[in-house]
N, C-alpha and C positions, 0 to 999 in steps of 0.2 A: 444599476446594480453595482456594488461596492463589491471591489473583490481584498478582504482583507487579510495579508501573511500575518502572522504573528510575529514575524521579525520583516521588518521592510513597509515602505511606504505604500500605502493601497490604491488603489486603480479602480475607475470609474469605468464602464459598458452601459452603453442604451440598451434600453429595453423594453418590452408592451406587456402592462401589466395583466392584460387577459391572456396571452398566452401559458404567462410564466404562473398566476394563482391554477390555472387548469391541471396540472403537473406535481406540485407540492401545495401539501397543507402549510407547510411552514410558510411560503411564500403565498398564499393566500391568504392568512393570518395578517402575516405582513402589509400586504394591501389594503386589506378591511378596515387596518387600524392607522390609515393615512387621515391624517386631515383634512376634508372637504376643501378640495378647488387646490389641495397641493399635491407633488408627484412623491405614487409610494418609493420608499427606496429599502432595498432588498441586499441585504449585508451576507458574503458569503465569506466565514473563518475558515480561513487556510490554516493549516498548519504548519505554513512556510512556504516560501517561493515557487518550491521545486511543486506545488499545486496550482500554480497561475494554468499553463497547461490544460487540467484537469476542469478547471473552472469553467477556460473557453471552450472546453469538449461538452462540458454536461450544459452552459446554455446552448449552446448549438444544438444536441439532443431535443433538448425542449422545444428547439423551434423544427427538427428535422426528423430526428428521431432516428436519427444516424451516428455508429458508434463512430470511436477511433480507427484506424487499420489496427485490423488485429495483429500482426506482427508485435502493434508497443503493447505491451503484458505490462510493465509497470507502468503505463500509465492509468492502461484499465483498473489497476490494485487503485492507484489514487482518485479514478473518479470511482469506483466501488466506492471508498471510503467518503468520499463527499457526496457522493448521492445518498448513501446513506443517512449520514448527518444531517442534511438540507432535507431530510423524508421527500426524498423522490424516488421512490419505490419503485417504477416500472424502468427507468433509468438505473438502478440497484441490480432489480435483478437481467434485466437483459447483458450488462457488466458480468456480471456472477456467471451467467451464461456461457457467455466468451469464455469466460478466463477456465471456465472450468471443459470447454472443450477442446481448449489447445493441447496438442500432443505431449507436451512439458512444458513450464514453467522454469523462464531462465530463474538464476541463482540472484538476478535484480529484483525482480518479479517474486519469487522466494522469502526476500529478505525484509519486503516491504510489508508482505501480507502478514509475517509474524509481527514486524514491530505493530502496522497500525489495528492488527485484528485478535491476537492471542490473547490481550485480556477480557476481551468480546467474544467468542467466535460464532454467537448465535448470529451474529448481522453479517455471517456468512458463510450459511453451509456450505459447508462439503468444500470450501475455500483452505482450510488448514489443511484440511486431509491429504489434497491434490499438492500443496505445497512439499508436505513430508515426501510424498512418491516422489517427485522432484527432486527433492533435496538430498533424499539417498540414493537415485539415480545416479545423480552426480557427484556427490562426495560419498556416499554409505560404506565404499570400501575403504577404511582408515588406513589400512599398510602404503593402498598405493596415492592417498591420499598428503599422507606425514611424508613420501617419499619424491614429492613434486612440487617445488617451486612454486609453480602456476596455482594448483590446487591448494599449496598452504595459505597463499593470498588470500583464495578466494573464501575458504575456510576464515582464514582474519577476519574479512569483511561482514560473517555472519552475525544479526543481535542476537543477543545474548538467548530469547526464544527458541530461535534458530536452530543456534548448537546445543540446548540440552533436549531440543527435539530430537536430534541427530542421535545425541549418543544415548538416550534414552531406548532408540529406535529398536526392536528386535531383532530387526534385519540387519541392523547395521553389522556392515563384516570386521569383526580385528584378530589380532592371531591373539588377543591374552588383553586381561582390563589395565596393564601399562600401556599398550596403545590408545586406551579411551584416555586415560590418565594424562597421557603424552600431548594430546589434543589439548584438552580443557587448558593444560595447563600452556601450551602454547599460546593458544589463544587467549589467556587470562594474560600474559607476559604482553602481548600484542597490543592489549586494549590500555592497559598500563602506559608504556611507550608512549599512545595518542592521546594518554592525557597530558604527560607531562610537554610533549609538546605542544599541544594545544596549552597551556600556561606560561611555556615558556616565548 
């Protein structure tokens, strides 16, 4: 099994091709179309690093069928999103599961399922929804939000889905639309900043 980042050198895992065709079609595909008397080999595209993790979580699944601890929520988001891609469906949804029966979804957890799932969100019900409750749980109040440090960071750190879910949100509380105003544009200042230094 090839575990391949899009950015970074890729990584080789043993593996037994009957367990892993049992589980995905992709990866039964994969096998089928091996060359007699040679070993298949089964390419998993990361979408970066921060998915090696997720990759050692979903083959271990395959062979145990045992998640991550549910404490890590973002990781669950990334192997949701690689089970998905790789069609390992029952691996997908028991992920979906989790994540949608944790009491909240931190704001990592949050930030992840918007970038990798908002232009999808059918390959994961009821996953955006839980996120929004989340995410206005914990920032939905803009006054005390814009008026905390901690929170404005945390606020910065959201993508861009994120926050026009937020301020979109109905619930979300402000004393008046210069407090939305106030946001957007904080954050639009913020993400400015990280580019330039990221260039520079």
């Amino acid at each position: 099994v090839v575990l391949a980042p899009r950015l970074g050198s890729p990584r080789t895992l043993p593996g037994h091709a009957i367990v892993l065709a049992t589980v995905s079609k992709t990866w039964a595909a994969a096998v089928a179309s091996a060359q007699p008397g040679r070993r298949a080999t089964l390419t998993l595209d990361l979408r970066g690093a921060e998915q090696l993790d997720a990759a050692h979580a979903l083959l271990r699944w395959a062979y145990t069928g045992a998640l991550p601890d549910a404490a890590q929520l973002s990781l669950h988001v990334h192997l949701l999103d690689l089970a998905a891609r790789q069609s390992v469906p029952d691996a997908a949804a028991a992920c979906l599961g989790r994540l949608l029966a944790a009491p909240r979804l931190d704001l990592d957890a949050v930030s992840l399922a918007f970038s990798l799932f908002a232009p999808a969100p059918a390959a994961c019900p009821g996953l955006l929804e839980a996120a929004r409750t989340s995410l206005r749980e914990q920032l939905g109040d803009l006054e005390a939000t814009m008026g905390s440090a901690p929170a404005r960071e945390q606020l910065h750190a959201l993508p861009h889905a994120a926050l026009l879910a937020l301020l979109l949100d109905p619930q979300t509380v402000a004393a008046s639309e210069l407090t939305a105003l106030s946001a957007a544009h904080d954050w639009l200042t913020h993400q400015k900043a990280r580019c330039r230094a990221r260039r520079g």
